[in-house]
MARLUMVEX-851591 format. One record per residue (C-alpha): residue number from 1; residue in three letters; x, y, z. Coordinates in Angstrom, 1 decimal, always signed. Example, Ala and Ser with C-alpha at 12.3 -4.5 7.8 and 13.67 -1.06 7.14 Angstrom:
2
{site 1,ALA,{+12.3,-4.5,+7.8}},
{site 2,SER,{+13.7,-1.1,+7.1}},
END
This chain:
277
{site 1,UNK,{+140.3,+69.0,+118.6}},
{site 2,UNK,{+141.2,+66.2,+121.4}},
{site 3,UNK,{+139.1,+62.9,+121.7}},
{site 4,UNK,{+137.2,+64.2,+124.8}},
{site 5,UNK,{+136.2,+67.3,+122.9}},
{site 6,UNK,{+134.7,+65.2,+120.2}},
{site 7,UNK,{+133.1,+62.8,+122.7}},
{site 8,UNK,{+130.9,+65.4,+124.5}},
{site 9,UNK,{+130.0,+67.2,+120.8}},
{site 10,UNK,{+128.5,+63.9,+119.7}},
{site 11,UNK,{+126.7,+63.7,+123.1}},
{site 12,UNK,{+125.1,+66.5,+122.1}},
{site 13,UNK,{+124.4,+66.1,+119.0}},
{site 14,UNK,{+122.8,+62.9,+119.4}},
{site 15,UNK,{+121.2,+64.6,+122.4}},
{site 16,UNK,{+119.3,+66.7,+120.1}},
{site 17,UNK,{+118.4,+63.8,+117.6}},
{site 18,UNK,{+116.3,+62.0,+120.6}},
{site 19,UNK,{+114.8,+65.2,+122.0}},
{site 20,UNK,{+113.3,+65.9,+118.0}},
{site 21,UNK,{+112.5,+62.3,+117.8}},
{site 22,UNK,{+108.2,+62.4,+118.4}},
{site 23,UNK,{+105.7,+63.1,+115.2}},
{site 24,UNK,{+104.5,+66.5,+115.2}},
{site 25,UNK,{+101.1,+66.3,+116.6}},
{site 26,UNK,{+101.8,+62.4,+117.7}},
{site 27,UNK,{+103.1,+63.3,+121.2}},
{site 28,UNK,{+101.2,+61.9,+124.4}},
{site 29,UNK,{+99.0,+63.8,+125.9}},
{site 30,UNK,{+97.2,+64.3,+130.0}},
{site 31,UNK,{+94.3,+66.0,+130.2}},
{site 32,UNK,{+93.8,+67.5,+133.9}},
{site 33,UNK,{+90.1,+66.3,+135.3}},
{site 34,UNK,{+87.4,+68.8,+136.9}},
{site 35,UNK,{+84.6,+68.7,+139.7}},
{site 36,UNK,{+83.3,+66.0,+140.9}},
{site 37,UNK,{+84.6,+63.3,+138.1}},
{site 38,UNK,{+88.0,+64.5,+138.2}},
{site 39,UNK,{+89.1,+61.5,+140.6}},
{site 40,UNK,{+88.3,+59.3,+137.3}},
{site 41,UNK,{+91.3,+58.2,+135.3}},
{site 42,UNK,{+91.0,+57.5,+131.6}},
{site 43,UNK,{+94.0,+56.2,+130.1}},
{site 44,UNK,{+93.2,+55.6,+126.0}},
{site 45,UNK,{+96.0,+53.6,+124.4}},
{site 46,UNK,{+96.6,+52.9,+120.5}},
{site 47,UNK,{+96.9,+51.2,+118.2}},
{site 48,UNK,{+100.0,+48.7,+116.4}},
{site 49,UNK,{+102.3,+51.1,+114.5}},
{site 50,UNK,{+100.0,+54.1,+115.3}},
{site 51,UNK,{+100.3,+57.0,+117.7}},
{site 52,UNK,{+98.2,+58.6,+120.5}},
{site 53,UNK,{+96.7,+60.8,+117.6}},
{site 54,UNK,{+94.3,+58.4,+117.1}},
{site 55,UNK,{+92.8,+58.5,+120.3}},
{site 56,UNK,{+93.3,+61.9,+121.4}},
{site 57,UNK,{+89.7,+63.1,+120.3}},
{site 58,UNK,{+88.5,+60.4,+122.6}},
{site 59,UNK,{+90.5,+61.6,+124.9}},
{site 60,UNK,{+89.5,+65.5,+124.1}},
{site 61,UNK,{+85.5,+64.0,+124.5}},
{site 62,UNK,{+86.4,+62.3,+128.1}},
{site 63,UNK,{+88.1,+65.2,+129.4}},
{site 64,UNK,{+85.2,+67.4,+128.3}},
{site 65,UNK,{+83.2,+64.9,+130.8}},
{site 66,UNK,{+85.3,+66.1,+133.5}},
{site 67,UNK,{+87.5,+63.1,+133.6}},
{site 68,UNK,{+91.4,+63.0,+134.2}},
{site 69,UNK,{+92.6,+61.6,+130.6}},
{site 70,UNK,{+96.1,+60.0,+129.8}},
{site 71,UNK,{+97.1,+59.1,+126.5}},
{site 72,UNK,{+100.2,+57.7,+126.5}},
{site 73,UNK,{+102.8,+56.8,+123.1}},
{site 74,UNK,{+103.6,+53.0,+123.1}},
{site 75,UNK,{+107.6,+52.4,+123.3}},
{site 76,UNK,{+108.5,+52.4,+119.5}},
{site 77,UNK,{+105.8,+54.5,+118.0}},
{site 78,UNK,{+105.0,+57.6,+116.6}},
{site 79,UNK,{+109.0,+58.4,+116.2}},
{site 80,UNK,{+110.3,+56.2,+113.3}},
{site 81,UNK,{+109.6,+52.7,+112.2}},
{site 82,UNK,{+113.3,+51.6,+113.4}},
{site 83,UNK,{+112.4,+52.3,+116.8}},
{site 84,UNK,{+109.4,+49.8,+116.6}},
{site 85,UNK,{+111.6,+47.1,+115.3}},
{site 86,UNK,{+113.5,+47.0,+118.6}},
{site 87,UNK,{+111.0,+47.2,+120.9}},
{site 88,UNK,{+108.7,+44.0,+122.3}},
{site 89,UNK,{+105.5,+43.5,+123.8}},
{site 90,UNK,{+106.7,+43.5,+126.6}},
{site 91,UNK,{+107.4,+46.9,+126.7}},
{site 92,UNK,{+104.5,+48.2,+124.7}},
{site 93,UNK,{+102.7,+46.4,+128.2}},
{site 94,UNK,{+104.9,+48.2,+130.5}},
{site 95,UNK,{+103.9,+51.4,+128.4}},
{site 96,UNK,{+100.5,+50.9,+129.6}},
{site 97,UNK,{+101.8,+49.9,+132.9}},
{site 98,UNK,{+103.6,+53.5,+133.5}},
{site 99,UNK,{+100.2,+55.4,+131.9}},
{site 100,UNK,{+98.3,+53.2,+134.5}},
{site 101,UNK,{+100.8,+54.1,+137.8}},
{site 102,UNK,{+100.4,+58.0,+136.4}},
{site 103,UNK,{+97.0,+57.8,+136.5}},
{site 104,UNK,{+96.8,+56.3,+139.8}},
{site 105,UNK,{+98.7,+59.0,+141.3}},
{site 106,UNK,{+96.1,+61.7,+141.0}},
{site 107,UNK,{+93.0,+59.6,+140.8}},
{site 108,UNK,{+90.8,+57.0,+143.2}},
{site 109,UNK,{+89.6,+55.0,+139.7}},
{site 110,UNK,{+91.4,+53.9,+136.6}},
{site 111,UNK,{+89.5,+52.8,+133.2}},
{site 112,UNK,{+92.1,+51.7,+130.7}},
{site 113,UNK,{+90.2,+52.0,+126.6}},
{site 114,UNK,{+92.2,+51.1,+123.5}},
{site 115,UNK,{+91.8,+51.1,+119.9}},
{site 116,UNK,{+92.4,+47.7,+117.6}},
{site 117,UNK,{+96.3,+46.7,+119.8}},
{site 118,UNK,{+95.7,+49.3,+122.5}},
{site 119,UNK,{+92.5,+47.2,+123.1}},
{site 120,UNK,{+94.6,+44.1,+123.1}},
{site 121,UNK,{+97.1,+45.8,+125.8}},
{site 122,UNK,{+93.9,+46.8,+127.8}},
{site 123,UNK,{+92.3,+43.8,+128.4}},
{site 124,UNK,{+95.7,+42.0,+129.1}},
{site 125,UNK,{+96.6,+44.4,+131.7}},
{site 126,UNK,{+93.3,+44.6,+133.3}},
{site 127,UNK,{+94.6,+40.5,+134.1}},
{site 128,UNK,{+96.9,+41.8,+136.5}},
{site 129,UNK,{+96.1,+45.5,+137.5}},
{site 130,UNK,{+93.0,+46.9,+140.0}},
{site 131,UNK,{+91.5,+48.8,+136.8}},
{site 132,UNK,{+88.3,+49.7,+137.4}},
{site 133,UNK,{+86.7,+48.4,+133.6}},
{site 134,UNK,{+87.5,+48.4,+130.1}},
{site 135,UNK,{+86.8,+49.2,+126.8}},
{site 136,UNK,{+88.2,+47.6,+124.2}},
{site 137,UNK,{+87.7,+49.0,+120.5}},
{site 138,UNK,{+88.2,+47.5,+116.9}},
{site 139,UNK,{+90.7,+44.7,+119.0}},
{site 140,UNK,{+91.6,+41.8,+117.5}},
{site 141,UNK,{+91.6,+38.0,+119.4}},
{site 142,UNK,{+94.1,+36.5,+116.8}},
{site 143,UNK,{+96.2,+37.0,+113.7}},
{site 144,UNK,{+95.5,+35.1,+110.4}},
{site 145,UNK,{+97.7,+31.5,+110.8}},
{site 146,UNK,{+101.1,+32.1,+109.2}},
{site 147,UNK,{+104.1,+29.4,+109.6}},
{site 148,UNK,{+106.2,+32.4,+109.3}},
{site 149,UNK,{+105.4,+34.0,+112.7}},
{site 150,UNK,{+108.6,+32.3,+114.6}},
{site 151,UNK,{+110.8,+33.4,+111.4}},
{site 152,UNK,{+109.9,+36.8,+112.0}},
{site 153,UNK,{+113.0,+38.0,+114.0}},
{site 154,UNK,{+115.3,+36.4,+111.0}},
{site 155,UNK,{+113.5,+37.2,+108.3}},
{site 156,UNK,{+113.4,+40.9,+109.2}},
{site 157,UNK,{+116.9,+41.1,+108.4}},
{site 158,UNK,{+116.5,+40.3,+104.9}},
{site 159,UNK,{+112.7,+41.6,+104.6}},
{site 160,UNK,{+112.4,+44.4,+107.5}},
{site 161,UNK,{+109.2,+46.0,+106.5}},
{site 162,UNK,{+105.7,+44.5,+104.8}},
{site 163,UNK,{+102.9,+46.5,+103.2}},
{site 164,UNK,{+99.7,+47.2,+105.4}},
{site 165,UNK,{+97.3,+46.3,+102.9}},
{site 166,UNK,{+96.4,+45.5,+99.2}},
{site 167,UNK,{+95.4,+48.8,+97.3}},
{site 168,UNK,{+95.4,+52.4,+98.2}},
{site 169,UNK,{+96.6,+53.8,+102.1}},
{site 170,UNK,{+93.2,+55.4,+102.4}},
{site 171,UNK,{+91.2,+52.3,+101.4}},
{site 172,UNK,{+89.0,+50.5,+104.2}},
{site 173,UNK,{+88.6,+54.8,+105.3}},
{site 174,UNK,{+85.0,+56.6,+104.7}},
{site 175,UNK,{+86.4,+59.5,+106.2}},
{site 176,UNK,{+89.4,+60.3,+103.7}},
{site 177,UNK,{+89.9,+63.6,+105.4}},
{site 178,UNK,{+90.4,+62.4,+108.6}},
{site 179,UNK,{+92.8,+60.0,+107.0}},
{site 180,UNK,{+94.9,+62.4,+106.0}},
{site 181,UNK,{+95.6,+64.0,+109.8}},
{site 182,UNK,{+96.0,+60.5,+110.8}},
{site 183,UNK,{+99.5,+59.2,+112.1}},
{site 184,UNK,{+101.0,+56.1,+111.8}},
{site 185,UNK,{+104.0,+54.3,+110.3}},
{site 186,UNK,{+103.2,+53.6,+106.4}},
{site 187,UNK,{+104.5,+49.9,+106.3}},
{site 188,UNK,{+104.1,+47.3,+109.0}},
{site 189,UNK,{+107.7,+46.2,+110.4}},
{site 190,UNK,{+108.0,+42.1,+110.1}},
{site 191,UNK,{+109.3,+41.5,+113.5}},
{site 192,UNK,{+106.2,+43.9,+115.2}},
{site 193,UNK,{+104.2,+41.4,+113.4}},
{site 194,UNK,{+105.5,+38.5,+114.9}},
{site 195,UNK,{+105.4,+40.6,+118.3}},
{site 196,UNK,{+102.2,+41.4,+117.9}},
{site 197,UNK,{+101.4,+37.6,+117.9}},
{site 198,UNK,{+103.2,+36.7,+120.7}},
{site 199,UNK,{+101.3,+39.7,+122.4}},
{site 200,UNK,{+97.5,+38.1,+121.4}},
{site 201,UNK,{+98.6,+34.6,+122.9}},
{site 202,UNK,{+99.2,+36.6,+126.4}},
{site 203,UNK,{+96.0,+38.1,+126.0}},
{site 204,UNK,{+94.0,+35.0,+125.1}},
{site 205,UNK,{+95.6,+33.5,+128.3}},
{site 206,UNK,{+94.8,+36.5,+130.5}},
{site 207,UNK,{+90.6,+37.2,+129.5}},
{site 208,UNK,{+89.6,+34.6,+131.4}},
{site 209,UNK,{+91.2,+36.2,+134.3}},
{site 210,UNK,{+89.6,+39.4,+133.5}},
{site 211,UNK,{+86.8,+40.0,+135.9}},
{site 212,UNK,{+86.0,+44.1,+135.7}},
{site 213,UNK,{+83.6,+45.3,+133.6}},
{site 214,UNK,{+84.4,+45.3,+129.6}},
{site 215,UNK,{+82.2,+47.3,+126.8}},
{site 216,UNK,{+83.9,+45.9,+123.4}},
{site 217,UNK,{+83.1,+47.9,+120.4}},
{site 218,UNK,{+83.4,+47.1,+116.8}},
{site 219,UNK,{+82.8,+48.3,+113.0}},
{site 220,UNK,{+81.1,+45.7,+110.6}},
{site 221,UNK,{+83.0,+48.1,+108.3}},
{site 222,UNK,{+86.4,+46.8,+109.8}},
{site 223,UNK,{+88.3,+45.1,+107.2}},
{site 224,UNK,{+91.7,+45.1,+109.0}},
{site 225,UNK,{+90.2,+43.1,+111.6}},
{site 226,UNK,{+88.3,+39.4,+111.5}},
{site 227,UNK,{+84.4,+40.4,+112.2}},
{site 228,UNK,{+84.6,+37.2,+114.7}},
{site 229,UNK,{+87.3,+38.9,+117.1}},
{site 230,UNK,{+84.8,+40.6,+119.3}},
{site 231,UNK,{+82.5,+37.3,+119.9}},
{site 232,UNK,{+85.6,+35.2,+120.7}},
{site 233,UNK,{+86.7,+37.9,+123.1}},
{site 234,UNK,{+83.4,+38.2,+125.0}},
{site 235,UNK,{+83.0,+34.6,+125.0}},
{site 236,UNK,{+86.2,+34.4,+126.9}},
{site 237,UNK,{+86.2,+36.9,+129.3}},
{site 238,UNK,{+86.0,+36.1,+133.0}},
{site 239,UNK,{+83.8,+38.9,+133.8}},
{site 240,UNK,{+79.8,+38.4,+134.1}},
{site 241,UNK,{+79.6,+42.0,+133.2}},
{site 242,UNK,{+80.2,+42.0,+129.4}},
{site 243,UNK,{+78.9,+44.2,+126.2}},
{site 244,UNK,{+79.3,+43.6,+123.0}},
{site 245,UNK,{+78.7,+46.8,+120.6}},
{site 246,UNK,{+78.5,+47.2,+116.7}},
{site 247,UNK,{+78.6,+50.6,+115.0}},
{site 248,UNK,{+78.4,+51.1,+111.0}},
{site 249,UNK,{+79.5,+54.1,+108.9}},
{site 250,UNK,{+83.9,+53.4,+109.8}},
{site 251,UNK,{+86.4,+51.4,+109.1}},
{site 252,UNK,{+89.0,+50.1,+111.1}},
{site 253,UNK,{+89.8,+53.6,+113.2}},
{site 254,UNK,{+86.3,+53.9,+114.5}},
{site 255,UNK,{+87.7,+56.7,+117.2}},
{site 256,UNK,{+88.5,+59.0,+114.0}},
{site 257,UNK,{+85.9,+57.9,+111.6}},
{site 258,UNK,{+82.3,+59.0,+111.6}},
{site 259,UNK,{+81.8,+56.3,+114.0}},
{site 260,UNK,{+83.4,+58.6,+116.7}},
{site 261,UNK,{+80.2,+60.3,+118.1}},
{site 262,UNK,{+78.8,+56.8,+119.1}},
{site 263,UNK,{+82.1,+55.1,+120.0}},
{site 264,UNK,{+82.6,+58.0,+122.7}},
{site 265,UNK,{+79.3,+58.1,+123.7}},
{site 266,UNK,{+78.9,+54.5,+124.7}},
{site 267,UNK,{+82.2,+54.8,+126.0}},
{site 268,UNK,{+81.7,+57.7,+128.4}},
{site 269,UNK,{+78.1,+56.0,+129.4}},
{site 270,UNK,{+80.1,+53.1,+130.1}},
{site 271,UNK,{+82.7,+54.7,+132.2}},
{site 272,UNK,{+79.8,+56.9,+134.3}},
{site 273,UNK,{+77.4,+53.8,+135.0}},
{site 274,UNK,{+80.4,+51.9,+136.1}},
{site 275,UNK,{+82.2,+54.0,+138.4}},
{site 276,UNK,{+79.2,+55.1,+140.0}},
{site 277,UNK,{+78.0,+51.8,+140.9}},
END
């Protein structure tokens, strides 16, 4: 067989390997709007190392409203955990960017909500983009100090992946069922985590220049996240219309846990009294 032959049967073959790369029942998802909230965009982003799974019965419950729902897979998730190791947060931000400019292409409003780093990416593009409000669930202002954060990159050469958490995957969950349909990569990769930090310090910078409305939600069940994260967020924010929410009964994944009814309640409430102001 000559070299060019063998060329274009790699192509394809590694063709194929990219096409299959996606988590059954992980893939994005965009949910058409009807009547008269149809010209409402929702896009619902995740969460660090998860995939739209996690949001996608929020998004179900928004669509079911009647608005036009986008859930859109951050660059490096919900295909394999080497994927996440190259990508930055820059591009998980110019993942919401692209859900955003869909959205805006069939729509007169866009409301970006996002669950634990998919609140983090909302409220940081919401600095910079005509969004229309927010709502930020389970989010995170900073990570635990650690002199090891600008080691990351290096280290993750020698130590590429860390454990999520002390004790069993399902613990922190009251649900365990819906733990088990849950998605996500099973170890955190070491330099996401020192992404992830460089990603909090934009957001930080950018609340102050947030100025829509924002309805932040969290569990006092959450034990992934510091109870403190949603005060220090609030307290930072530039808008003068701010809510602060707590819910019990859920861990960390309030948009799967039994929390859910509530979360999407408040959220769609939210949403409704917002754009129709």
């Amino acid at each position: 067989m000559s070299t060019g032959s063998l060329f274009f049967l790699n192509l394809f073959f590694t063709t194929e390997v990219i096409l299959s790369q996606i988590i059954p029942t992980a893939e994005p998802f965009f949910f058409a709007g009807k009547d008269a909230n149809a010209k409402i965009g929702c896009l619902v982003t995740h969460g660090f190392t998860g995939a739209p799974k996690e949001v996608r019965w929020l998004g179900e419950y928004l669509n079911q409203q009647g608005y036009t729902v986008c859930g859109i897979r951050l660059n490096g998730h919900a295909t394999k955990p080497a994927d996440m190791v190259r990508s930055r947060w820059q591009d998980w931000l110019l993942s919401v960017e692209d859900g955003y400019n869909l959205l805006r292409s069939c729509t007169d409003q866009v409301f970006l909500l996002g669950l634990s780093m998919g609140g983090v990416l909302s409220l940081t593009a919401a600095s910079t983009l005509p969004v229309q409000g927010v709502v930020a669930m389970s989010t995170p202002y900073q990570l635990p100090d650690s002199k090891l954060f600008p080691l990351t990159s290096p280290l993750s050469w020698f130590f590429p992946y860390m454990p999520k958490a002390r004790g069993a995957p399902d613990a922190g969950w009251f649900d365990k069922a819906a733990f088990k349909q849950h998605v996500a990569y099973p170890k955190n990769p070491v330099r996401s985590a020192g992404e992830l930090n460089k990603l909090l310090a934009e957001m930080r910078k950018a609340l102050p220049l947030v100025k829509v409305p924002v309805l932040l939600i969290h569990s006092r069940n959450d034990n992934y996240v510091f109870r403190e994260s949603m005060e220090k967020i609030h307290a930072n924010l530039g808008s003068t219309d701010k809510q602060m929410m707590w819910v019990e009964g859920g861990g960390h994944v309030i948009t799967e846990e039994p929390t859910h009814t509530v979360v999407f309640k408040a959220a769609a409430d939210f949403i409704n009294r917002v754009a129709m102001a």
